[in-house]
C-alpha positions in Angstrom: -29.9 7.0 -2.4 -27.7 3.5 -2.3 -26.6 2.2 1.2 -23.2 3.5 1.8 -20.1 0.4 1.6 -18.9 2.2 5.1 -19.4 -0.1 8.0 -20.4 2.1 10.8 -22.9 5.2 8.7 -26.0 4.5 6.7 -25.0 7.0 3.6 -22.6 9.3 2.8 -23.1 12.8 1.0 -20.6 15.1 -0.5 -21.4 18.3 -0.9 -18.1 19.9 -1.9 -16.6 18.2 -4.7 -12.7 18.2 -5.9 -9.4 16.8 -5.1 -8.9 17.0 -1.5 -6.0 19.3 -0.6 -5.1 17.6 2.5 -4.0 15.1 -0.1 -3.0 11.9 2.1 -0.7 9.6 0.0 -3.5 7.0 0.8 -6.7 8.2 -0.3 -8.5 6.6 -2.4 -10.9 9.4 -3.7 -7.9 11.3 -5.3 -7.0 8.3 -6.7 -10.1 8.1 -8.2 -10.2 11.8 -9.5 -7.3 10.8 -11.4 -8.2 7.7 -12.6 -11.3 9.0 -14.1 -10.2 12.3 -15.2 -13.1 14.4 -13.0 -13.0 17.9 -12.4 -10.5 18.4 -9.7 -10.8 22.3 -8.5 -12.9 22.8 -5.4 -16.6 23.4 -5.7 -19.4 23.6 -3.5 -22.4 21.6 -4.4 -25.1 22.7 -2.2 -28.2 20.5 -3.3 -26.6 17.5 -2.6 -27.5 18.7 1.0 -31.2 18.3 0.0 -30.9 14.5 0.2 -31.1 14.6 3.5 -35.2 15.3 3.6 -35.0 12.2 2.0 -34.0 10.2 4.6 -35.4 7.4 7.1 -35.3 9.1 10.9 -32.2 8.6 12.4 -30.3 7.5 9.5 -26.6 8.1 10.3 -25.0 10.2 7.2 -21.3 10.8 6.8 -21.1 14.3 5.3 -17.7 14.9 3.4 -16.5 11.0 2.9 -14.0 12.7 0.5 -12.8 15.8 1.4 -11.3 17.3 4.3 -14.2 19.9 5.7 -12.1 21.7 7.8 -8.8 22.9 5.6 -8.0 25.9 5.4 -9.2 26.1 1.5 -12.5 25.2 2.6 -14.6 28.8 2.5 -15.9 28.9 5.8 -19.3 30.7 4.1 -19.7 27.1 2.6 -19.1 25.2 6.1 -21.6 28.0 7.2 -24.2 26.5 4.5 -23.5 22.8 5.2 -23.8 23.4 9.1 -27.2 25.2 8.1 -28.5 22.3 6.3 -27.6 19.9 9.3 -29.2 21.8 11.6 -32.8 21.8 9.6 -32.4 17.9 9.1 -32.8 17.5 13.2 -34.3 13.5 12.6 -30.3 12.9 11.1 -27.6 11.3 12.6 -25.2 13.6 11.0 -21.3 12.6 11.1 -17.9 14.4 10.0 -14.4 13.6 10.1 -11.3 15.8 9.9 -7.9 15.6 10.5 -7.7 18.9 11.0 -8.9 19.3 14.9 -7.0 22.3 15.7 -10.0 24.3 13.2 -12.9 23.0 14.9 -13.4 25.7 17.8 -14.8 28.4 15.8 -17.5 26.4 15.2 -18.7 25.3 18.6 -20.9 23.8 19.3 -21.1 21.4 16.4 -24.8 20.2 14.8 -23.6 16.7 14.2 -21.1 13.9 15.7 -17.3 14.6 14.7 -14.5 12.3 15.2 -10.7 12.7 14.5 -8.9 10.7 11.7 -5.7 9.4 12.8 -3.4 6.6 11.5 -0.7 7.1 14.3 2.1 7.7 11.9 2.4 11.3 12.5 0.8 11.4 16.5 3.3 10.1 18.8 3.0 10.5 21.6 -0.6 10.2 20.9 -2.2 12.4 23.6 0.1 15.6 22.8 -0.5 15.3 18.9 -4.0 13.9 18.1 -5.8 16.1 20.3 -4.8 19.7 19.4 -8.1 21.6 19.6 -10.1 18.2 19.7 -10.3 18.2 23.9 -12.1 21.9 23.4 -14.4 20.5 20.6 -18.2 20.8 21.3 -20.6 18.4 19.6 -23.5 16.2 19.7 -20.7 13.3 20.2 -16.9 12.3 19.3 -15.3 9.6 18.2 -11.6 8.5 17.1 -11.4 6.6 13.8 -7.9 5.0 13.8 -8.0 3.6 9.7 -5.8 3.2 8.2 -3.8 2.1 11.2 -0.4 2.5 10.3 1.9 2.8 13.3 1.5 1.8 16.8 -0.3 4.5 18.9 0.5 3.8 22.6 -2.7 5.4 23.6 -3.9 6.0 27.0 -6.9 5.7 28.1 -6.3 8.6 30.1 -6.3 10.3 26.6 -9.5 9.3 25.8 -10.9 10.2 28.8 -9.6 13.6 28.9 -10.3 14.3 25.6 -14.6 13.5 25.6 -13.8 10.9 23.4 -17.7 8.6 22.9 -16.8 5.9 20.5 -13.4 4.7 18.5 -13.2 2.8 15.2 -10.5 0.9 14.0 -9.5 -0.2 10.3 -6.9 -1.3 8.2 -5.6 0.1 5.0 -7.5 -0.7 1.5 -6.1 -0.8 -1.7 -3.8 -2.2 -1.0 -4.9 -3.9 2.0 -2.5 -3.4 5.2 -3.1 -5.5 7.9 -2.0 -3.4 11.1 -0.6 -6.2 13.9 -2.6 -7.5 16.5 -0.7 -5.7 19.3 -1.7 -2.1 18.1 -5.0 -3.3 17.8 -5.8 -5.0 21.0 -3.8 -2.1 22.6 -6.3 0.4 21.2 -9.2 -2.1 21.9 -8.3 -2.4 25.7 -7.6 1.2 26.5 -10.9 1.9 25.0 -12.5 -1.0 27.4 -10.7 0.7 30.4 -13.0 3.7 30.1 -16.0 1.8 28.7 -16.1 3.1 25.4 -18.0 1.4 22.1 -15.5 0.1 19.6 -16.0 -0.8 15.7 -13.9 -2.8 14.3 -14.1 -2.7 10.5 -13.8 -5.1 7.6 -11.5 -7.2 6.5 -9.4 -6.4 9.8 -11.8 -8.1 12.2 -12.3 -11.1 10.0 -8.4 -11.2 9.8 -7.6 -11.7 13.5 -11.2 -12.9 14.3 -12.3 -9.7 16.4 -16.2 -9.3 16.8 -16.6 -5.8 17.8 -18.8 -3.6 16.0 -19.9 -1.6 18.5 -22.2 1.1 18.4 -22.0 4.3 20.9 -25.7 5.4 22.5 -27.4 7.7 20.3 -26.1 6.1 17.0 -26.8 2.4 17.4 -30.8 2.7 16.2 -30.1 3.8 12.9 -32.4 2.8 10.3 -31.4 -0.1 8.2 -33.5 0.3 5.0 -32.3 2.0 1.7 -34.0 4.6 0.2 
């Protein structure tokens, strides 16, 4: 498997394949569906999971880069599979990201890390909207991932606090690139600081405004670093 181009994991598997049906006007993987005429409709490739026997120990794998795990057109007998899979590869760093918080309780206590996706258009104030179900999440960590910042978040640290929150990761938008300002940043940066929690700043927004934080939470920062 080829090193995955995402900063903060080591690979990324997806095991259900298809045109996301979240379908956020910024994602690049329908773009890419349509640009190369794949199959769009929903389908659950379970052998992709098998990749992760293949792995280095404590290799940090982003399962479902492209799709959005937890919609409601996601059969749950496939999450069911996936979570099954996880749970057999215990040497894994397993990772997931959703959007969709308010769906994760019936699956407490998550096998893997799971962080929220927000870009702070739609999550203002930030601590009423972005954590709808994610407070009563249970999981082997959670994280924050602010990319593609869009819109100023005014976030509390009190919010992060409050809602178990282990690590946040900021980025800007790709393709085309939009640099967030340096206010929303720094303000997400210091509320993090307050409660002394990791932050990753990705690429090319920390080369932009000369940020050096690529910070790693504990449990996740002894990844392995070789391809396989």
């Amino acid at each position: 498997m080829p090193k995955s181009k995402i900063e903060w994991t080591d690979y990324t598997l997806n095991p259900i394949k298809g045109m996301c049906p979240r379908a956020c006007p910024y994602c690049y993987a329908r773009r890419m569906y349509k640009r190369f005429k794949w199959n769009p409709s929903l389908r659950f490739e379970p052998q992709v999971m098998l990749d992760l026997a293949r792995l280095p120990d404590n290799s940090r794998v982003f399962i479902g880069s492209t799709m959005e795990l937890f919609h409601a057109n996601i059969p749950s007998e496939w999450l069911k599979r996936i979570f099954g899979f996880i749970k057999e590869a215990y040497w894994i760093k397993s990772i997931m990201l959703t959007k969709e918080p308010h769906n994760l309780k019936p699956w407490n206590p998550l096998p893997c890390w799971i962080g929220v996706s927000v870009d702070g258009t739609d999550n203002a104030p930030l601590g009423r909207m972005l954590y709808t179900g994610f407070n009563n999440a249970k999981a082997k960590g959670k994280f924050i991932s602010f990319e593609p910042l869009l819109a100023q978040t005014r976030l509390d640290p009190r919010d992060l606090e409050w809602a178990g929150i282990d690590w946040v990761i900021i980025g800007s938008q790709t393709q085309p690139v939009k640099v967030p300002p340096l206010k929303w940043v720094k303000e997400i940066i210091d509320a993090a600081d307050k409660q002394g929690i990791p932050v990753f700043v990705k690429e090319p927004l920390a080369t932009h405004y000369g940020i050096s934080c690529k910070e790693f939470p504990k449990g996740m920062k002894d990844a392995t670093t070789s391809a396989v």
